[in-house]
C-alpha positions in Angstrom: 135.2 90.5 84.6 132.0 91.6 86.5 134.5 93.3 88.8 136.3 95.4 86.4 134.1 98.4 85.9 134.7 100.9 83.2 136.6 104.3 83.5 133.9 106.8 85.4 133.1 109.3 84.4 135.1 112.5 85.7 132.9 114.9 84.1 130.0 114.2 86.0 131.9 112.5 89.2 135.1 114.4 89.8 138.6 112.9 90.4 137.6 113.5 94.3 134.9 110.6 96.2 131.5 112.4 97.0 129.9 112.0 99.9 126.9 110.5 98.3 129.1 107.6 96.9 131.2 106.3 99.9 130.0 103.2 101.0 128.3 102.5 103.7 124.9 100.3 105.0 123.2 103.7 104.8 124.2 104.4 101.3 124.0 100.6 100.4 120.6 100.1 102.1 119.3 102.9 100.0 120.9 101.6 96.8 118.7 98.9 97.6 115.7 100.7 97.5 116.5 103.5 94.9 115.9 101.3 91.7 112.2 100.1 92.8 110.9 103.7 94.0 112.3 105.0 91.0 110.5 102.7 88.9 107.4 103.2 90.6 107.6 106.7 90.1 107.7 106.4 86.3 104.5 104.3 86.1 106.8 101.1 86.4 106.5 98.6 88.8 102.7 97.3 88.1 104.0 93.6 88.9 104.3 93.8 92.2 100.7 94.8 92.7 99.8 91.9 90.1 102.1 89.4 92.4 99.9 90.7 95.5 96.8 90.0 93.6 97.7 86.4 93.0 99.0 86.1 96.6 95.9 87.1 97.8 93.7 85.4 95.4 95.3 81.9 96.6 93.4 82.4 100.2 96.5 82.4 102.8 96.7 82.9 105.8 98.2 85.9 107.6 101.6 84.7 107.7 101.8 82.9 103.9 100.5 86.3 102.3 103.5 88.2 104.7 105.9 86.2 103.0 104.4 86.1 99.6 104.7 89.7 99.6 107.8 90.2 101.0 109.3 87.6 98.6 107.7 89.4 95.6 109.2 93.0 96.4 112.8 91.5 97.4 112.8 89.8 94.4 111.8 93.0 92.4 113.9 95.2 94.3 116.6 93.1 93.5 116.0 92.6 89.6 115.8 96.4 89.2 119.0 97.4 91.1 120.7 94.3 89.1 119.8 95.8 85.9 120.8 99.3 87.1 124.4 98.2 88.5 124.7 96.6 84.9 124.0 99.9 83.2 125.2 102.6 85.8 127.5 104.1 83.1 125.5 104.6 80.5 121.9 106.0 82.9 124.8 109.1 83.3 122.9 110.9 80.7 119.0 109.6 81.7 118.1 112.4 83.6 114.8 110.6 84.6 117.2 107.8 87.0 118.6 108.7 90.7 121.9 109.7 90.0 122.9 109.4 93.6 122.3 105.6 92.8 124.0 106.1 89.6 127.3 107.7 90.8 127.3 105.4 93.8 126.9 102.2 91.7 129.8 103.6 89.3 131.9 104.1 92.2 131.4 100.0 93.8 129.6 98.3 90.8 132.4 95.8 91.5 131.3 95.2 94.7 127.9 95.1 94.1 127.3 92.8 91.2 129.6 89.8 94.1 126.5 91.4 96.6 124.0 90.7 94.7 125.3 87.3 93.4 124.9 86.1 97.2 121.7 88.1 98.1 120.4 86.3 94.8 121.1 82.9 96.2 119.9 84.1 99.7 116.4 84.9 98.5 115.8 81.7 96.2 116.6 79.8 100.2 114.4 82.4 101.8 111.6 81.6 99.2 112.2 78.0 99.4 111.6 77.9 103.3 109.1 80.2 103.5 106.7 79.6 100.2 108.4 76.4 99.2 110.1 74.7 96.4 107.4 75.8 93.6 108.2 79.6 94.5 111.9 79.0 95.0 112.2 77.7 91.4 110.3 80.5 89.9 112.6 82.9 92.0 115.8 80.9 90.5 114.2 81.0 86.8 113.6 85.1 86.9 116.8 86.0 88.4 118.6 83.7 85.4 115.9 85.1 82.9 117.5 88.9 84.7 120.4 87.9 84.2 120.5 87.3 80.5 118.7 90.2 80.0 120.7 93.3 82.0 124.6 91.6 80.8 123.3 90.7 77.0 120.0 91.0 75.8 118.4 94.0 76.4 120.5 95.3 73.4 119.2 92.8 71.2 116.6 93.9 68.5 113.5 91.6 68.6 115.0 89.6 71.2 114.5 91.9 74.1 110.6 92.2 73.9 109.9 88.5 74.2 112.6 88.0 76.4 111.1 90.5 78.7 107.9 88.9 78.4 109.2 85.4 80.0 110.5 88.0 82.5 107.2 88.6 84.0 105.6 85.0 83.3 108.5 83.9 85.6 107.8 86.7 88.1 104.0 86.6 88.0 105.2 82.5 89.9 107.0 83.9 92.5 104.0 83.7 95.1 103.6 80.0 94.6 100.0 79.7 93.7 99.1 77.5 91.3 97.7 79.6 88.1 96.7 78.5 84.6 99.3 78.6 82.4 97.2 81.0 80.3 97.2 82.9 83.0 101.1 82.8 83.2 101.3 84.0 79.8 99.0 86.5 79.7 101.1 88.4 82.8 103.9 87.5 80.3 102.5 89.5 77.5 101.5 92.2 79.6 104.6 92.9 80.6 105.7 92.9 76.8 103.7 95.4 75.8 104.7 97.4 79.0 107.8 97.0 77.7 107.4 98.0 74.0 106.1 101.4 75.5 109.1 101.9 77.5 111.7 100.9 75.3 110.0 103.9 73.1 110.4 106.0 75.6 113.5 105.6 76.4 114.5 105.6 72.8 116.6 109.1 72.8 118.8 107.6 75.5 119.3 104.5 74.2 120.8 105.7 71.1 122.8 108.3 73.0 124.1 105.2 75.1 124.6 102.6 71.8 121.9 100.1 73.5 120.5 98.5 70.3 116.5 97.9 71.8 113.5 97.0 69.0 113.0 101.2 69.2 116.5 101.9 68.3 117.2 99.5 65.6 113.9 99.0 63.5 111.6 102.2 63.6 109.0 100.6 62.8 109.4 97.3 65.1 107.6 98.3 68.3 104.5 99.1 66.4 105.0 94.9 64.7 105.6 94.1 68.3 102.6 95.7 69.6 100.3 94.2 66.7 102.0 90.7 67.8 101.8 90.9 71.9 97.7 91.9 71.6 96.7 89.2 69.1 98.5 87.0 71.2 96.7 88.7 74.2 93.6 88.3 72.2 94.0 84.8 71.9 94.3 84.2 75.5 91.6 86.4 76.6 89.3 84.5 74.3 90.1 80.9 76.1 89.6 83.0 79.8 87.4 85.3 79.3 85.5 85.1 75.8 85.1 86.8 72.4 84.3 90.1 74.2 87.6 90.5 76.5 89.3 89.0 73.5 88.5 92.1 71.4 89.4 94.7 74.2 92.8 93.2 73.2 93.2 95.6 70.9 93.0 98.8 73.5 97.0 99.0 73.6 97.8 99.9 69.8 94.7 101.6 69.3 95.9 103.8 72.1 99.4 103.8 70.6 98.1 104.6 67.6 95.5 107.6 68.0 97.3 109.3 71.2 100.2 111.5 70.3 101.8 111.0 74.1 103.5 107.4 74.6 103.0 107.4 77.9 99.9 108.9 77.9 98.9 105.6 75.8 100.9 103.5 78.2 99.1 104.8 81.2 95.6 104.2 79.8 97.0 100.5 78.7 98.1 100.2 82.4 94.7 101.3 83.6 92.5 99.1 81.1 95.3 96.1 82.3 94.0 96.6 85.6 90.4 96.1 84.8 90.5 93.0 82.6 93.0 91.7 85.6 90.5 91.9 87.8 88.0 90.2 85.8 90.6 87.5 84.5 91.3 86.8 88.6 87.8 86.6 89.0 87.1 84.1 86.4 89.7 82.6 87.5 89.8 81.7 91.5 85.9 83.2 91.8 86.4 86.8 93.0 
């Protein structure tokens, strides 16, 4: 039962309630907030500016591109600190997450999974009145896609990459401008390969914590997975932008594969993402 959390941890938490993990709409408004800013922090996060992007690229007005953006980082907020509640116990031993956020989610992750459950269904009404029903249903589809992937399938080998990339496709609809559906994908696979650097990473925790990713199964998986995302990649900068954007494609693994750093390589990836982006909106809509 999604109230029943496991034993916590009394090495790290003590038998005795820290301040930091009473509850409270100081604590719980920052519990909020922790999971985004620490993603941003670590280089995570891009999607939000990519949501912006497509917000402003549809031509709103003041008020549409308000809401567009508000919708997009309560919708991210929310996804993050979902997947975090889900894993509180076992980002114990990631010394890269807030473990303020960690111990306080241990102590009420109960309470905060039937919180989020209503401020889920809250935001898909709030993004149905303000952006209307084509937003609404993309908000619906990436919490469910979330969902799946925080209780279940983020410890699934070769699962979790694609998985993750219908996570972003779905997120890149939340402003409710009309795209291409290449243009969909392409956010999709972005977010894949995002994700293949990530989950290497993160692979010494993840084996610490039993969480079967594509990095801790298959050693040599993430590299397959980053050959398949940038041929697909390839495939769909050909039909957007031509031959020439098609064969930048390759940019991520080559990166991968010359750089000793992983997230040196991710970095540079996120950088060169941000320039074919720009030229993929502005083939797009005209920019």
């Amino acid at each position: 039962m999604i109230d029943a959390p496991l034993p916590p941890d009394d090495a790290v938490l003590g038998a005795a309630r820290a301040p930091d993990t009473v509850f409270g709409l100081l604590p719980l408004a920052r519990a909020h907030v922790a999971p985004l800013v620490n993603r941003l922090w670590r280089g995570e996060g891009a999607l939000l500016a990519v949501n912006i992007s497509i917000a402003l690229a549809g031509r709103p007005d003041p008020r549409t591109l308000a809401a567009s953006v508000a919708v997009s980082t309560a919708v991210l907020a929310l996804l993050y600190m979902l997947n975090d509640v889900f894993d509180c116990h076992q980002d114990l031993h990631d010394a890269g997450k807030d473990q303020v956020f960690v111990r306080f989610c241990i102590r009420h992750r109960g309470l905060l999974l039937r919180l989020l459950a209503v401020e889920h269904v809250a935001t898909v009404g709030l993004a149905l009145v303000l952006l209307g029903p084509r937003s609404a249903a993309a908000v619906a589809a990436v919490f469910l896609v979330n969902l799946a992937y925080s209780a279940t399938l983020k410890g699934r080998a070769a699962v979790d990459v694609p998985w993750v990339a219908l996570w972003g496709a779905c997120y890149a609809m939340v402003p409710g401008v009309p795209l291409p559906l290449t243009v969909v994908a392409l956010v999709g696979v972005m977010t894949s390969i995002c994700h293949i650097f990530q989950i290497t990473r993160d692979q010494p925790f993840d084996i610490v914590n039993r969480i079967r990713t594509s990095a801790v199964a298959v050693p040599w998986l993430p590299i397959a997975q980053l050959a398949a995302s940038c041929l697909l990649m390839g495939l769909l900068l050909y039909a957007l932008l031509g031959p020439a954007a098609a064969l930048s494609a390759a940019v991520p693994i080559l990166l991968r594969l010359t750089l000793r750093s992983n997230q040196a390589a991710w970095m540079l990836s996120k950088a060169y993402y941000g320039l074919i982006w720009l030229a993929v909106l502005g083939a797009v809509v005209g920019y």
